[in-house]
Backbone of each chain as ProteinMPNN parsed JSONL, in Angstrom:
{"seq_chain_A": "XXXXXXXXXXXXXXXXXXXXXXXXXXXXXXXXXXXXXXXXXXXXXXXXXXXXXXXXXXXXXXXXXXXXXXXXXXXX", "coords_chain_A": {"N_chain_A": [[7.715, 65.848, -13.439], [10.203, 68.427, -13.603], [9.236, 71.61, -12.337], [8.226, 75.025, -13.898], [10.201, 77.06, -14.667], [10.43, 80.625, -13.331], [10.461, 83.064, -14.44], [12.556, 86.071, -14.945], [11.175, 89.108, -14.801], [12.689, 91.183, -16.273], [14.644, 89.547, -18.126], [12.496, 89.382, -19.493], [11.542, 90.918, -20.996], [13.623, 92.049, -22.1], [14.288, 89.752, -24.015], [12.366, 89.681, -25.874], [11.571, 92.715, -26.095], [14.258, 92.34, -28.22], [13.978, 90.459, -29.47], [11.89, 92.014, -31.17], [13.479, 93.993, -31.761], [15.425, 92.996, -33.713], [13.511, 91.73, -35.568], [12.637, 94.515, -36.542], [15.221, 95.701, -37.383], [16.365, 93.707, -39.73], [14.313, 93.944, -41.784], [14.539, 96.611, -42.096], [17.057, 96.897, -43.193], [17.11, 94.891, -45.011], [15.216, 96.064, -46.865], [17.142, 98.562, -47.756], [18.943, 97.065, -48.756], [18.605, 95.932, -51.048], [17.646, 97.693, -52.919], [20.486, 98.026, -53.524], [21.833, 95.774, -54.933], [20.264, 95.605, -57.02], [20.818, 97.823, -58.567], [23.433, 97.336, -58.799], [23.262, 94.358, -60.425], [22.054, 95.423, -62.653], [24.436, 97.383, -63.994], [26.432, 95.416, -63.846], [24.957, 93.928, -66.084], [25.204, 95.727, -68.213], [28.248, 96.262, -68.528], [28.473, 93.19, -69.163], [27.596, 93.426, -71.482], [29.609, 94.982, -73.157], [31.39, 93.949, -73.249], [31.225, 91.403, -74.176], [30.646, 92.915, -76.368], [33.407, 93.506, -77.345], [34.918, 91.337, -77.269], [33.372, 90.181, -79.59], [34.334, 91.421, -81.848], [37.217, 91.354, -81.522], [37.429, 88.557, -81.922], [36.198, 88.22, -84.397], [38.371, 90.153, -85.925], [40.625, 88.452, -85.373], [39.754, 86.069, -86.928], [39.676, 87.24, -89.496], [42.459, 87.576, -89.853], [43.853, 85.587, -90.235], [42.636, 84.375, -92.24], [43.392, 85.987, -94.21], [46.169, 85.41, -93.571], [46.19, 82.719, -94.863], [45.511, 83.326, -97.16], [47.668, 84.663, -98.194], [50.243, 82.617, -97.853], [49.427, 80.117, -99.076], [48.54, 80.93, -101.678], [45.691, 80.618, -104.628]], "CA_chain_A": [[8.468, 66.805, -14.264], [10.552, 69.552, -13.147], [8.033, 72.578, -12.408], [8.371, 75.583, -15.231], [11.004, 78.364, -13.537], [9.325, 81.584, -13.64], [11.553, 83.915, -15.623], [12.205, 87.423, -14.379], [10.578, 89.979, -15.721], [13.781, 91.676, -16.674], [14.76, 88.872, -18.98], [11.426, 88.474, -20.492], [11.211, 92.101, -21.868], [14.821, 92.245, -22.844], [14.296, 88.855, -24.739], [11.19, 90.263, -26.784], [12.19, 93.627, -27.172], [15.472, 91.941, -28.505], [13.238, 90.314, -30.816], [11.176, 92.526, -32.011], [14.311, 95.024, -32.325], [15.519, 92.146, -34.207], [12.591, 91.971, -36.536], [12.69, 96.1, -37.763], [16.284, 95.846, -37.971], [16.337, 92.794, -40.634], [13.265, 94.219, -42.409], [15.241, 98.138, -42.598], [18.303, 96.248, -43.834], [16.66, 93.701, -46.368], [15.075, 97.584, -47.32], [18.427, 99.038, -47.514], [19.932, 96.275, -49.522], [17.618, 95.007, -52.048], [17.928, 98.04, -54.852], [21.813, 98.264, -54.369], [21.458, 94.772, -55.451], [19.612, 95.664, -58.836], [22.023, 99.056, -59.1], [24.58, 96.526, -59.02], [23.137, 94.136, -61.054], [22.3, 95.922, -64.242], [25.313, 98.074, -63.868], [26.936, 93.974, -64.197], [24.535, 93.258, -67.561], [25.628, 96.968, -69.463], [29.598, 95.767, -68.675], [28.86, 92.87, -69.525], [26.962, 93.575, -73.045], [30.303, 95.721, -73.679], [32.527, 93.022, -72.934], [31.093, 90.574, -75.258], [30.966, 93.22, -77.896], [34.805, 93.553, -77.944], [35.046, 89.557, -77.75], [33.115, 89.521, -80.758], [35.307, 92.198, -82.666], [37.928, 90.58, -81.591], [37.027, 86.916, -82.793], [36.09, 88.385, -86.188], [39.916, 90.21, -86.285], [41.4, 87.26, -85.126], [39.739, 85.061, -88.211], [40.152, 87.473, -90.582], [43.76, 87.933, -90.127], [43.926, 84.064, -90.347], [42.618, 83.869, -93.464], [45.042, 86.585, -95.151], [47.412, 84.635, -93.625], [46.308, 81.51, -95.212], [45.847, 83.317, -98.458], [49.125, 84.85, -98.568], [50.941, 81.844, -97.895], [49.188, 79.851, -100.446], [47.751, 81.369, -102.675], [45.555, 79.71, -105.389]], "C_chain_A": [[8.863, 67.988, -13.424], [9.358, 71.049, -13.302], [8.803, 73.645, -12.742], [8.938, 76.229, -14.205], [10.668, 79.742, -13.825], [10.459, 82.74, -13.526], [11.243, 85.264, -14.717], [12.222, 88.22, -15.151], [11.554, 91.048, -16.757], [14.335, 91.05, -17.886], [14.252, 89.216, -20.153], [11.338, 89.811, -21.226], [12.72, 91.985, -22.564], [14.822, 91.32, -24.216], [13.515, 89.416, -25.94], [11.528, 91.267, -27.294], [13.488, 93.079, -28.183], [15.441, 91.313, -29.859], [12.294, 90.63, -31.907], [12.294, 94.002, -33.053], [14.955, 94.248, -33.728], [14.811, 92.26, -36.109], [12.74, 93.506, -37.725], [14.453, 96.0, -38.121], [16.863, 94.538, -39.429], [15.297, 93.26, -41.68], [13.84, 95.67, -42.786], [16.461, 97.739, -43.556], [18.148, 95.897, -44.835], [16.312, 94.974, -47.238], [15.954, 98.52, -48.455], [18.887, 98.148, -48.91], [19.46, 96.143, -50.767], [17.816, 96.261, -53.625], [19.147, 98.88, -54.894], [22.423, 97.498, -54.917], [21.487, 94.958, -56.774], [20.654, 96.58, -59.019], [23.231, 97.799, -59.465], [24.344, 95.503, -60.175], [23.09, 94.495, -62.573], [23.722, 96.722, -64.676], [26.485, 96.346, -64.505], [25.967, 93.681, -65.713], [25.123, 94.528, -68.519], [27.304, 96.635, -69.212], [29.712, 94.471, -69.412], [28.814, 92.468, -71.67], [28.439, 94.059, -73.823], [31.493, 94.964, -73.922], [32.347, 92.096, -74.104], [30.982, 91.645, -76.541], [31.979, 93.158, -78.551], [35.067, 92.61, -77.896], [34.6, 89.31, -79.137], [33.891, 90.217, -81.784], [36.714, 91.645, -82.403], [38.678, 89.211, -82.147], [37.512, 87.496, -84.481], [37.604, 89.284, -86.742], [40.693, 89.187, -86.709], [41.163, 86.41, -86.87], [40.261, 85.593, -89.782], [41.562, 87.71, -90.992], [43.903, 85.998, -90.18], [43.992, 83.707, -91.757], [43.766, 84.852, -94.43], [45.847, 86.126, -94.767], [48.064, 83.213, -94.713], [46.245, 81.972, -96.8], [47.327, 83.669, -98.913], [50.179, 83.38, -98.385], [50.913, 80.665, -99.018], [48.463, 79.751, -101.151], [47.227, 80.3, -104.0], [45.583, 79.98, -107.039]], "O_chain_A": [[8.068, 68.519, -12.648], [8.798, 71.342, -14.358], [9.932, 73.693, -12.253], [8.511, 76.167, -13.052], [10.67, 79.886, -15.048], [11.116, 83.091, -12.546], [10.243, 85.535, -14.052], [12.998, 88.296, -16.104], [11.141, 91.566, -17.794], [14.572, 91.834, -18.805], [14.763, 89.367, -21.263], [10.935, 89.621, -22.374], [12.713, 91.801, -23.781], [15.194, 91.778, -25.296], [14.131, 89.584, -26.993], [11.819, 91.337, -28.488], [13.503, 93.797, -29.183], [16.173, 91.386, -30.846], [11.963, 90.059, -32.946], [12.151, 94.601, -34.119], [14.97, 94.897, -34.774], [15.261, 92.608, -37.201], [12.867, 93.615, -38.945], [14.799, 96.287, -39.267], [17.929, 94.809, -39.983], [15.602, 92.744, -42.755], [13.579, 95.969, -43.951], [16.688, 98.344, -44.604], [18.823, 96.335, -45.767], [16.953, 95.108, -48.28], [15.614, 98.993, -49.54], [19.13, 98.703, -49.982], [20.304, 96.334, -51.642], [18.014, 95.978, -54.807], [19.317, 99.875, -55.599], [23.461, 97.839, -55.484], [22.375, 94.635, -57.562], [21.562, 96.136, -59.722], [23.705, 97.646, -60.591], [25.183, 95.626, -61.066], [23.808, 94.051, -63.469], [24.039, 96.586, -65.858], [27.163, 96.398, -65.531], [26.64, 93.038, -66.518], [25.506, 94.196, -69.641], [27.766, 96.942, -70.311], [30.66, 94.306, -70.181], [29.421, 91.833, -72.533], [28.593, 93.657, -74.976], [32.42, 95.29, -74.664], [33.232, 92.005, -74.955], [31.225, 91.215, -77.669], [32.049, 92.917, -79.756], [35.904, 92.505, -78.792], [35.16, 88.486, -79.859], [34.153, 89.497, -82.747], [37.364, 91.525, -83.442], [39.799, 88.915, -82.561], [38.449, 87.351, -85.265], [37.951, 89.1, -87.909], [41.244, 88.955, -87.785], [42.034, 86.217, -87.719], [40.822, 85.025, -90.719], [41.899, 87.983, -92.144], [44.98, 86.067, -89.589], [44.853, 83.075, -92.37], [44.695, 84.454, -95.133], [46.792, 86.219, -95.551], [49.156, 82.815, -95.117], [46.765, 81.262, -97.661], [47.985, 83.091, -99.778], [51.07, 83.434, -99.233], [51.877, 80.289, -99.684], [47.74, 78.788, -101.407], [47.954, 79.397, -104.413], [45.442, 79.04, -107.821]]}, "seq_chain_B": "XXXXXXXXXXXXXXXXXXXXXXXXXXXXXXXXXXXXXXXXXXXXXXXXXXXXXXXXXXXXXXXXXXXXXXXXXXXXXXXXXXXXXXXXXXXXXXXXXXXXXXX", "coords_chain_B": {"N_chain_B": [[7.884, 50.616, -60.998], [5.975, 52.361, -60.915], [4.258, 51.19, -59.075], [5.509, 51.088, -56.928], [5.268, 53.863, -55.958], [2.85, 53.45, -55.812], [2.564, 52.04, -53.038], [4.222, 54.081, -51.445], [2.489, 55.928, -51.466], [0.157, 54.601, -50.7], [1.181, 54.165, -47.911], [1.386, 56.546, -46.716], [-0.45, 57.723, -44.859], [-0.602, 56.681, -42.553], [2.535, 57.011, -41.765], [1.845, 59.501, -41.103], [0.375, 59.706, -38.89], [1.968, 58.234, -37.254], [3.433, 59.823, -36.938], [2.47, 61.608, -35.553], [1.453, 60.827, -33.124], [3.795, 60.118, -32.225], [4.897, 63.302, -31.489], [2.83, 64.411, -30.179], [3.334, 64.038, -27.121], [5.593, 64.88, -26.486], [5.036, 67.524, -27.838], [3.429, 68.253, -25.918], [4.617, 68.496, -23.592], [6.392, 70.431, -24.207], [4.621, 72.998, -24.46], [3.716, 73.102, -21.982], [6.116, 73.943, -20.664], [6.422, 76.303, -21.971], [4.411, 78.075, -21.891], [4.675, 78.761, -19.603], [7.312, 80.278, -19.393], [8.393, 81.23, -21.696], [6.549, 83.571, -22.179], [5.289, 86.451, -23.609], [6.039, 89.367, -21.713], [4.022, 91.045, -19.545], [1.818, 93.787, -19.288], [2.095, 94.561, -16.984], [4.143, 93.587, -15.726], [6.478, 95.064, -17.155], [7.369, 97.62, -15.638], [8.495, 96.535, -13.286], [10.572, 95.007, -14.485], [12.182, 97.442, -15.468], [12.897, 98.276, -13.32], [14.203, 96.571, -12.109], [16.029, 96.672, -14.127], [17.534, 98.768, -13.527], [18.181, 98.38, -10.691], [20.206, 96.882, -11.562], [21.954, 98.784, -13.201], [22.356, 100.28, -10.528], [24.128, 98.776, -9.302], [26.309, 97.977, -10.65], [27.89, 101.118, -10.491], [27.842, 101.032, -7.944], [29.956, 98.715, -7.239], [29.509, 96.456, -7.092], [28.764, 94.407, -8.668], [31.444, 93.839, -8.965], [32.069, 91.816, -6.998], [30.917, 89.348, -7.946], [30.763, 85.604, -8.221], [32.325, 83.553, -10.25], [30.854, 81.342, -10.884], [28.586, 82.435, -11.481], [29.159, 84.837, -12.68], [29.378, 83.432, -15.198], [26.991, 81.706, -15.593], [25.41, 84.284, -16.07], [26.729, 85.159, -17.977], [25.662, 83.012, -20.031], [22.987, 83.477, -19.43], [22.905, 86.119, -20.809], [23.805, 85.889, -23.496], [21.812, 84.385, -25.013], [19.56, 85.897, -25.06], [20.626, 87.466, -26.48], [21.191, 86.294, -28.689], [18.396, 86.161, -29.49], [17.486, 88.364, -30.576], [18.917, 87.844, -33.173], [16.887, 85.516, -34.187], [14.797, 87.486, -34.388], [15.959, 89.013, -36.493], [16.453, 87.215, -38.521], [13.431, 86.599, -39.07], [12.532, 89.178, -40.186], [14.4, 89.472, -42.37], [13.39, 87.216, -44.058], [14.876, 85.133, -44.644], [16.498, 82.471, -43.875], [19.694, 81.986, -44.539], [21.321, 85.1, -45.021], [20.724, 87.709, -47.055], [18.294, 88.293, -49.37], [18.392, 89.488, -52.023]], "CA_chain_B": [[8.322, 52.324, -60.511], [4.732, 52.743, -59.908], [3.416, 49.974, -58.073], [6.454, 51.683, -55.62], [5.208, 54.864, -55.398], [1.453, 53.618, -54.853], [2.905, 51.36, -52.089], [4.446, 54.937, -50.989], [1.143, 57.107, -50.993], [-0.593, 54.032, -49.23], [1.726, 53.849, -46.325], [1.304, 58.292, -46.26], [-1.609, 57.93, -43.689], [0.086, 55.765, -40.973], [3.559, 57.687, -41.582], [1.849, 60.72, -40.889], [-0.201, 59.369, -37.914], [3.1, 57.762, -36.504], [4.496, 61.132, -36.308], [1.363, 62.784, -34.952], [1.725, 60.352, -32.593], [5.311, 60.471, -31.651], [5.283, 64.122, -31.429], [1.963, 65.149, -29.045], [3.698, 64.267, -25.655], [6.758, 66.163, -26.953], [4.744, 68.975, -27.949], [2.338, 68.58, -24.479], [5.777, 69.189, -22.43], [6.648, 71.955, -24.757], [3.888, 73.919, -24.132], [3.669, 73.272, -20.341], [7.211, 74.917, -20.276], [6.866, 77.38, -22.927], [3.651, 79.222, -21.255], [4.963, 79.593, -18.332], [8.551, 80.732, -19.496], [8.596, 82.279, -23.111], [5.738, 84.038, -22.513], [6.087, 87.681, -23.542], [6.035, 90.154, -20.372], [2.578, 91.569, -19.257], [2.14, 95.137, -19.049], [2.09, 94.776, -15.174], [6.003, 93.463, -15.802], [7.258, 95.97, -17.293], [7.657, 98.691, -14.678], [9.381, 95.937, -12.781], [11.647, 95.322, -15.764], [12.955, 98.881, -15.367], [13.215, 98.902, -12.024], [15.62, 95.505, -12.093], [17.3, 96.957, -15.128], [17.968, 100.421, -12.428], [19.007, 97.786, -10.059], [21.521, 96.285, -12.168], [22.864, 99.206, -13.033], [23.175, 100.303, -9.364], [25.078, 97.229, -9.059], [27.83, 98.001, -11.716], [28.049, 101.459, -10.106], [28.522, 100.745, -6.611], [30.938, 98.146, -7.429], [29.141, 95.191, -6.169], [28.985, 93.362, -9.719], [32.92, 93.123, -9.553], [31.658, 90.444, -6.092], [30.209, 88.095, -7.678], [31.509, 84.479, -8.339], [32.652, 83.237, -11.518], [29.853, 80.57, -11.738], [27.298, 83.002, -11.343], [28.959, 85.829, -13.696], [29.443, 82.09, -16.268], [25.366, 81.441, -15.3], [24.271, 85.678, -15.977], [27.046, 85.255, -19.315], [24.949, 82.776, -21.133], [21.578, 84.363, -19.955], [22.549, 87.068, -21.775], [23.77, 85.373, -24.707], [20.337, 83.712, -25.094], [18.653, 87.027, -25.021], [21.157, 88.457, -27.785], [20.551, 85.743, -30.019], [16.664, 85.929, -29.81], [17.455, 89.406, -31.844], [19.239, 87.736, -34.764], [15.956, 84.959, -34.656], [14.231, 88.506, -35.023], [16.417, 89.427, -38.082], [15.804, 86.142, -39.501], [12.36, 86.619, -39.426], [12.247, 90.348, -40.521], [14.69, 89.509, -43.493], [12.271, 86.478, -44.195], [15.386, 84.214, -45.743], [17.436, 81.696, -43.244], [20.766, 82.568, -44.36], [21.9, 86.092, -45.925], [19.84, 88.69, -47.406], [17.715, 87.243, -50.468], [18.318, 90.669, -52.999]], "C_chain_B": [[6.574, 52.544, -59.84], [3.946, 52.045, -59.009], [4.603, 50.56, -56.564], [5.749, 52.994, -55.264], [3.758, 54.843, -55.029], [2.063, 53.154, -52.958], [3.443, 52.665, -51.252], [3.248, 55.819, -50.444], [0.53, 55.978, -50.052], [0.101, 54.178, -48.045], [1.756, 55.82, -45.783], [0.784, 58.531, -44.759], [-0.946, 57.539, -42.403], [1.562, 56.519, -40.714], [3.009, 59.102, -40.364], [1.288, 60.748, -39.274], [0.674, 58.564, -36.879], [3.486, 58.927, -35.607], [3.816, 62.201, -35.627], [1.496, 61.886, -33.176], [3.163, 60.473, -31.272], [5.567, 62.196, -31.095], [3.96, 65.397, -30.239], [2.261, 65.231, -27.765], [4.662, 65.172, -25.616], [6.003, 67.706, -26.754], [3.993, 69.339, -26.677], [3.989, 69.123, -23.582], [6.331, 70.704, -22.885], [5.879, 73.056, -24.37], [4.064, 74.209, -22.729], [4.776, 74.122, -19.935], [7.053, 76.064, -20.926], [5.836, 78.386, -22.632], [3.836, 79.902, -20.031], [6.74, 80.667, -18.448], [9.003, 81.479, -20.572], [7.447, 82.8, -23.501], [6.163, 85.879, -22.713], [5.444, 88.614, -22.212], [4.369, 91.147, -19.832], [2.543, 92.935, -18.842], [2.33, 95.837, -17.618], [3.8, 94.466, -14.893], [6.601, 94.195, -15.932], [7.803, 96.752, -16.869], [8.511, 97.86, -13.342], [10.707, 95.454, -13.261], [12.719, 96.067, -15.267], [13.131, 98.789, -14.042], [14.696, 97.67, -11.504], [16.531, 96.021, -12.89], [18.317, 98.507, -13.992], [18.765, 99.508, -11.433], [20.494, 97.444, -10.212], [22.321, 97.47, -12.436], [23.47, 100.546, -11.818], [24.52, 100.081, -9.062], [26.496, 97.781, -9.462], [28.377, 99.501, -10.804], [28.895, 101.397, -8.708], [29.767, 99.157, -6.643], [30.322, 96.513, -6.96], [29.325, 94.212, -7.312], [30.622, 92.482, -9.858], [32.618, 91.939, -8.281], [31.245, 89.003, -6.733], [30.858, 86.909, -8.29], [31.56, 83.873, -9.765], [31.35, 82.34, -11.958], [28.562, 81.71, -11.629], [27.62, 84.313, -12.411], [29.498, 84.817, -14.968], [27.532, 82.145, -16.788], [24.867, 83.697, -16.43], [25.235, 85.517, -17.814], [26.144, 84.435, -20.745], [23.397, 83.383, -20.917], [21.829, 85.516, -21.079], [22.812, 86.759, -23.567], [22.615, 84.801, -25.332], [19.624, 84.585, -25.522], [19.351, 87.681, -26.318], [21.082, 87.238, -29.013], [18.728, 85.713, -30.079], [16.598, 87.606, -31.056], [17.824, 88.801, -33.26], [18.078, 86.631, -34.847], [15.081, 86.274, -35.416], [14.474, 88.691, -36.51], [15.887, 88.297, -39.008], [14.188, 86.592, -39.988], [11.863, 88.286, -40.154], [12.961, 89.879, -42.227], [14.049, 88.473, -44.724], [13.524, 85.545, -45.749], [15.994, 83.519, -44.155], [19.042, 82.01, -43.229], [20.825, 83.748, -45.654], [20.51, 86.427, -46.35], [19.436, 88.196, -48.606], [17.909, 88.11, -51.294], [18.666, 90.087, -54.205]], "O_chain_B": [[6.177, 52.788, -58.7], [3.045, 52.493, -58.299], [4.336, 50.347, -55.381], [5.669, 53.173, -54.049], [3.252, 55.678, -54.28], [1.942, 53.864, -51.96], [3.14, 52.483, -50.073], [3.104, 56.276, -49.31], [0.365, 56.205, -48.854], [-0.601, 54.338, -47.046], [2.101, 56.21, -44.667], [1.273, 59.184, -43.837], [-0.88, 58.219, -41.379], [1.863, 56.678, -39.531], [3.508, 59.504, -39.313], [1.663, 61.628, -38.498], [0.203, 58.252, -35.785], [3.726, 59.087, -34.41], [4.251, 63.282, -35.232], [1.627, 62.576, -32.165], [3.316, 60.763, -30.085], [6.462, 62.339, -30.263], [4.112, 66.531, -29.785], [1.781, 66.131, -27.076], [4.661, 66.143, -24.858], [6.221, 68.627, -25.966], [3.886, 70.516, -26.334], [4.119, 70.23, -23.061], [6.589, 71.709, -22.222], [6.448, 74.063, -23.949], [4.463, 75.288, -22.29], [4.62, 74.949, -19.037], [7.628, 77.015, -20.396], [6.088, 79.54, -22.98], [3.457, 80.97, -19.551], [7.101, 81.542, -17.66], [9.909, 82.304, -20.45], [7.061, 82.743, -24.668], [7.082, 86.448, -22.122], [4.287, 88.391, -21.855], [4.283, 92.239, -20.394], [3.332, 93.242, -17.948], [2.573, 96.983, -17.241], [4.502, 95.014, -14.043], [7.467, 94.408, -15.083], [8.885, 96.994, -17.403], [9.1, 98.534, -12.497], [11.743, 95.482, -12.598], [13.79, 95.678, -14.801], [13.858, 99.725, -13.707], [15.717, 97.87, -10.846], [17.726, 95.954, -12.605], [19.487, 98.89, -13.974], [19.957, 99.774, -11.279], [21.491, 97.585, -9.504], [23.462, 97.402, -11.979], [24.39, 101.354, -11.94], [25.52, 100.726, -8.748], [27.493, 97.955, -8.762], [29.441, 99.23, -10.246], [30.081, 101.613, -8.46], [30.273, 98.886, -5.554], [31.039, 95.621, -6.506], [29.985, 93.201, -7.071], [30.981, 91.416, -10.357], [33.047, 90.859, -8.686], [31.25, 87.896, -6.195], [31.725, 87.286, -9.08], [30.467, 83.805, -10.326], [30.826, 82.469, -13.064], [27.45, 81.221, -11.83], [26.666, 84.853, -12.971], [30.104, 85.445, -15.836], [27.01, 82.473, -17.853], [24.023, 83.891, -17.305], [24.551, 85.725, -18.816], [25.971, 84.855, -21.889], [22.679, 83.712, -21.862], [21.077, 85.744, -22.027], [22.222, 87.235, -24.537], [22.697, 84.874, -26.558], [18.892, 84.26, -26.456], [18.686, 88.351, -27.107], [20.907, 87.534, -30.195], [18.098, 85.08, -30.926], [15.86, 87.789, -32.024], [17.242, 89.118, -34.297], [17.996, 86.523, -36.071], [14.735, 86.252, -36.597], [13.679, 88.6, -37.446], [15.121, 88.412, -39.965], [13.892, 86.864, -41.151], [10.724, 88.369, -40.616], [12.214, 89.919, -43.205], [14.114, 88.709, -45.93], [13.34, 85.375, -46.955], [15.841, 84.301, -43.217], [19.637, 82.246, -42.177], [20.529, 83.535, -46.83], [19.475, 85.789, -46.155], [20.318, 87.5, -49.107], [17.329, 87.499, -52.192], [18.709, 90.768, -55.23]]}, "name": "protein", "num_of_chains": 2, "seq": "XXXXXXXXXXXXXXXXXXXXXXXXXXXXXXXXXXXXXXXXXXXXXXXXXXXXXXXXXXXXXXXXXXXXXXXXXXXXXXXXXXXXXXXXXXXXXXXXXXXXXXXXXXXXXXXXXXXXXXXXXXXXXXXXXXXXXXXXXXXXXXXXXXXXXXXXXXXXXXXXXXXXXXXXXXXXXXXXXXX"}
């Protein structure tokens, strides 16, 4: 077997620090991110609570102008 | 259906002992390279580190880096690429998902 090539020391810190810089910067980030996430989220369930309220006022317009339609036209 | 999935758990042992198998000379060469080469730097390295990293940027200074030969600034382009992805393995492992931020 080819015998192991013996890395220069220059590398081997750059590599490590590289990965440990690595490490805090994914772990500050994930930090960072995670409750503009939820801000965002609930901020998405109170739009959309408001949204389906005027869908449902809507609906119930919609039918009731249906049926005065259907009574006015023929009436019993 | 189940007379298949005993016939599955019996054959578990020998699967698993196939692959223990198959995978110790693998992992014996792995190691043999990986202690001598991805080991992290010894505190006796370090001050040599810095003193190559001072070198290098001698180098760029005095103009000598613009010398050197395409396969060798090809060869120093993927060392360093190597070294700048071992940071985003970092991130991976700091953000503790594979892809994208898990929030």
């Amino acid at each position: 077997m080819v015998p192991p090539v013996q890395v220069s020391p220059l590398i081997k810190t750059a590599r490590w620090s590289a990965l440990i810089v690595g490490i805090i910067y994914g772990k500050f980030r994930y930090d960072n991110l995670k409750p503009i996430a939820e801000e965002e989220r609930r901020i998405e369930e109170e739009e959309k609570k408001v949204r389906e309220e005027k869908e449902r006022i809507a609906k119930q317009l919609a039918e009731a102008i249906v049926e005065i339609n259907l009574e006015v036209s023929c009436p019993k | 259906m189940a007379q298949a999935v005993q016939k599955l758990v019996a054959k578990v042992p020998t699967l698993v002992g196939a692959a223990v198998n198959y995978s110790k000379p693998r992992l014996a060469t792995f190691w043999y390279y990986a202690r001598v080469e991805l080991v992290p730097p010894t505190p006796a390295e370090i001050p040599k580190a810095i003193s190559g990293f001072q070198d290098l940027l001698k180098g760029f200074q005095s103009g000598r880096l613009g010398q050197t030969t395409v396969r060798d600034a090809l060869r120093n382009g993927l060392v360093a690429t190597e070294v700048l992805m071992w940071f985003y393995i970092g991130e991976i492992i700091g953000k503790r998902g594979l892809i994208g931020y898990d929030v």
